[in-house]
N, C-alpha and C positions, 0 to 999 in steps of 0.2 A: 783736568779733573783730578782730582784727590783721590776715586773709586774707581780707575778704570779698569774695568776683568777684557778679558775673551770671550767671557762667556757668560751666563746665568752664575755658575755655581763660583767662580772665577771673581765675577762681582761681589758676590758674597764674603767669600775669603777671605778679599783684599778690606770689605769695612769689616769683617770679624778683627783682621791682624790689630788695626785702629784700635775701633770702637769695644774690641774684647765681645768676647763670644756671647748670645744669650741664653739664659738660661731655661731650659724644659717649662719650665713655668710662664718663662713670657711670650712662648709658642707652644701651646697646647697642643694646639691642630695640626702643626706642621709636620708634614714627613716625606720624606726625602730619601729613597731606599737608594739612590744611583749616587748619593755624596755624601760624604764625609769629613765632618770637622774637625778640628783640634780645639782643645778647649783655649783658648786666646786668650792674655791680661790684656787689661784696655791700659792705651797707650795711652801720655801726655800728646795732646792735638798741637800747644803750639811746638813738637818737635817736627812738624809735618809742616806746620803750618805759620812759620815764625812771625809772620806779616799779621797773624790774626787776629783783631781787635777784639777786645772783652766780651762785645755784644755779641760781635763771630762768635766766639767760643761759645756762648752761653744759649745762642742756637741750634749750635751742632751737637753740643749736648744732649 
């Protein structure tokens, strides 16, 4: 798997480092007082994922 954490917050991390952090806006409601992010750039995927075909990508997206 491409996201595999330890844990809840762990799993998160691991697709923030990726997928680049979201922003307050595109989670209003969420809150999370026991964790803490880093603001993350979102990564090129096929660096992770060099096999990736177009379609891949344009799903994971």
């Amino acid at each position: 798997p491409l996201f595999r954490g330890q844990s809840e917050v762990d799993q998160l991390r691991k697709i923030f480092e990726i997928m680049g952090s979201p922003e307050e806006s595109q989670w209003p409601e969420v809150s999370m007082p026991w964790a803490s992010f880093k603001n993350y750039k979102k990564q090129p995927l096929e660096a992770f994922v060099p096999e990736i075909t177009p379609d891949g990508l344009d799903l994971l997206q």
